[in-house]
N, C-alpha and C positions, 0 to 999 in steps of 0.2 A: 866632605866631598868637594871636590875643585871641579869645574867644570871651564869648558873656553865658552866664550859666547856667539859661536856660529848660530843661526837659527836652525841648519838643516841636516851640516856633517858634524852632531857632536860628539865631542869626545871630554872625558872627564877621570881621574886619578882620587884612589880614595886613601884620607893620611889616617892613620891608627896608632896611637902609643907613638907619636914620632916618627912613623915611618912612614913611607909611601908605597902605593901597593898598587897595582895595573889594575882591570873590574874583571877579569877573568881568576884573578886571586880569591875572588868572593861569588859565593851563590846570590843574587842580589832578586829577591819577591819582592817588586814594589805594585804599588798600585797607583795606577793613573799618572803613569810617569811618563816623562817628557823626554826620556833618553838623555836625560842628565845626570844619573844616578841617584834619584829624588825622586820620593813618592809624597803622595799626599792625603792626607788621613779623613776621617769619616769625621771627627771632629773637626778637622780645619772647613772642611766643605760645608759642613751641617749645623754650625755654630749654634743658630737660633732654637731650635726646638730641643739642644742638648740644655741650652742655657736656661728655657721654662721650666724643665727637669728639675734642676736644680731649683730656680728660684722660688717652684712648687713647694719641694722636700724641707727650704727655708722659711718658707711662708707657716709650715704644717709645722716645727719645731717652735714659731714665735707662738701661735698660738698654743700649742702643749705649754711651752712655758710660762702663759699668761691666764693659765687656766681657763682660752677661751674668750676669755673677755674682750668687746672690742676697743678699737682705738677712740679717742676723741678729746672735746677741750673742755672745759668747765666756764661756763660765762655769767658773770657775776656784775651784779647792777654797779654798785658800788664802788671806791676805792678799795683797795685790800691792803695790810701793811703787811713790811716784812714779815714778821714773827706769823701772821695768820699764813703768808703764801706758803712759808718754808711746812708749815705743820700738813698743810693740803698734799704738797707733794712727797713728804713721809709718806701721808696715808695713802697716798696715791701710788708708790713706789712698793708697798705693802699691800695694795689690792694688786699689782699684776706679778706678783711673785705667787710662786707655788706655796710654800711656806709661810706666807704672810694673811693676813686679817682679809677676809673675801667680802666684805662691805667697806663704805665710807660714807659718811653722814654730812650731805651736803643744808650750809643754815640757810636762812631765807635770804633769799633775791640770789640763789645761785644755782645752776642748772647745768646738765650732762648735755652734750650735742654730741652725736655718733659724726665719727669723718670714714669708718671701714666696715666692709662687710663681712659676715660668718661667709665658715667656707661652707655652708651647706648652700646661705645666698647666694654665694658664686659658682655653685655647682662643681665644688672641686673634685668630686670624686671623679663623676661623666668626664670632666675636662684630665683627668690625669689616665684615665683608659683610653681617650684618643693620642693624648702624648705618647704612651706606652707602644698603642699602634703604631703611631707615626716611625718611634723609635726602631721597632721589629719592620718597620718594611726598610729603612737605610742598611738593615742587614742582612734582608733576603727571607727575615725569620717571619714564618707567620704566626701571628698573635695567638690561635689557638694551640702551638706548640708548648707555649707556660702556662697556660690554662687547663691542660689535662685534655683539653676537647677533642686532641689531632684524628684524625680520618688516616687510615690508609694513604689516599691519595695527597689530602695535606704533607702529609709526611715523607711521601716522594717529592712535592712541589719544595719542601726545605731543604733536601737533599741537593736538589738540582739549582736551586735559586740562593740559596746560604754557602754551602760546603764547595759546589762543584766548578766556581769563580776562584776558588782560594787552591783545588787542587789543579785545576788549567794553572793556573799561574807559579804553581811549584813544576810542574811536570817542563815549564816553558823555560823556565830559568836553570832547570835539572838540562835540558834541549841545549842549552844555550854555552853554557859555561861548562859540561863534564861531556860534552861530543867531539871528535875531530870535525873541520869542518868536510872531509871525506865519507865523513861515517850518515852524517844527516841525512842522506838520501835511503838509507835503509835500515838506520838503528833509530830508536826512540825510544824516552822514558816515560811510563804508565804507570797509575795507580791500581791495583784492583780493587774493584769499587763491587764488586758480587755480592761480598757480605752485607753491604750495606744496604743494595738495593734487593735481596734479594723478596723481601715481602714477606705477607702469608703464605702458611704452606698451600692453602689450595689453590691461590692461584698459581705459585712457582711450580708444583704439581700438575695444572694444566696444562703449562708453559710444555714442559717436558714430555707429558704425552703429546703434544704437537711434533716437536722435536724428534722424539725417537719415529713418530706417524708419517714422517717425508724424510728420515734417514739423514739428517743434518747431523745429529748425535746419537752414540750408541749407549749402547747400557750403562755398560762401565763407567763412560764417561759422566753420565749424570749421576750415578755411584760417588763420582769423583768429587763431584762439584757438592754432595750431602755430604762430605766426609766418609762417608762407607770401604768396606773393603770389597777391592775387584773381586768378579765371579768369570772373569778370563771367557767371557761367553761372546766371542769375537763373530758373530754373524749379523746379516742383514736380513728384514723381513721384508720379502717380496710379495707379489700380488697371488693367484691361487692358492685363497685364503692360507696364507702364512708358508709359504717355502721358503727355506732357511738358506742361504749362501755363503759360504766362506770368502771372505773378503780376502784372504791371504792367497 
């Protein structure tokens, strides 16, 4: 993407495979963009708490590899010679391998000092479920959605706090770049999003007895909306208890 550097009227050209191409050649979903043809990612923003993630999942792999064991120095009254250091750090090299001898025989005037903690001292498990939180709110997700726990209503706040950010933003660039600028006052492009919200049956079921109970929708129609086959029963229910009116 080339952009000119006005701060307010931008305009910008984007090159592909050698060519050059105008931004109406392109559908362009960004986020959090500047009207430069640049977006900016959840990881460029969120660095810190992606990078614990990690440095977590790295911490959890030294210890599997060291069978657990912790870190620390060996301190020893004495001079030591070569041939003695080199033999220590064999066995010492052979206690943090999986593979290797899981004792070492420390002789006299020499002794283990801990420099790191187990991850149980550190509490890594608590601290990698608030990470995980942390993770699930930069994406709208709520935490009991992976956990099996979600609620009904969870389950719409994901819908609307995850998913309905992502389809506003297709539906604006669909707006943007496949409208005449003539047509934008009375055309626009929509998701339908029914399936998705539509819930349990009994509340969607209550929903519709409303519905048909103030004549906003008829039979067929909520017929329509279950996938059903119409029953072409084209009346309205009026007040003395139920008189029937041909709407046509």
């Amino acid at each position: 993407v080339s952009s000119n550097c006005k701060p307010i009227f931008k305009q910008y050209m984007i090159m592909c495979d050698g060519a050059t191409y105008a931004p109406y050649d392109f559908i362009k979903i960004l986020r959090n963009s500047k009207g430069d043809g640049r977006g900016h990612s959840i990881i460029e923003e969120n660095p810190m708490v992606l990078s614990v993630a990690y440095n977590t999942l790295n911490f959890e792999n030294q210890l599997v590899k060291k069978g657990g064991n912790k870190k620390g120095f060996l301190k020893a009254r004495n001079r030591l010679t070569d041939d003695a250091m080199n033999k220590i750090k064999e066995a010492w090299k052979n206690l943090y391998s999986n593979s290797g001898e899981n004792m070492i025989i420390l002789n006299d005037g020499m002794d283990f000092a801990e420099s790191s903690n187990t991850s149980v001292e550190m509490q890594l498990n608590e601290r990698k479920i608030s990470t995980d939180t942390a993770i699930c709110a930069l994406f709208g997700v709520p935490y009991d959605m992976l956990t099996g726990k979600a609620s009904e209503a969870v389950k719409v706040r994901f819908f609307e706090n995850a998913c309905m950010p992502v389809i506003n933003a297709i539906e604006a660039a669909l707006d943007s770049d496949y409208l005449l600028e003539a047509e934008k006052d009375h055309r626009y492009w929509a998701f339908d999003t029914r399936e998705a919200t539509r819930g349990d049956i009994q509340s969607r079921y209550n929903a519709y007895a409303i519905a048909l109970q103030n004549n906003f929708l008829q039979l067929d129609e909520v017929r329509k909306l279950e996938d059903l086959e119409p029953l072409g029963f084209n009346f309205l229910k009026l007040g003395l208890n139920d008189v029937l009116l041909d709407i046509k």
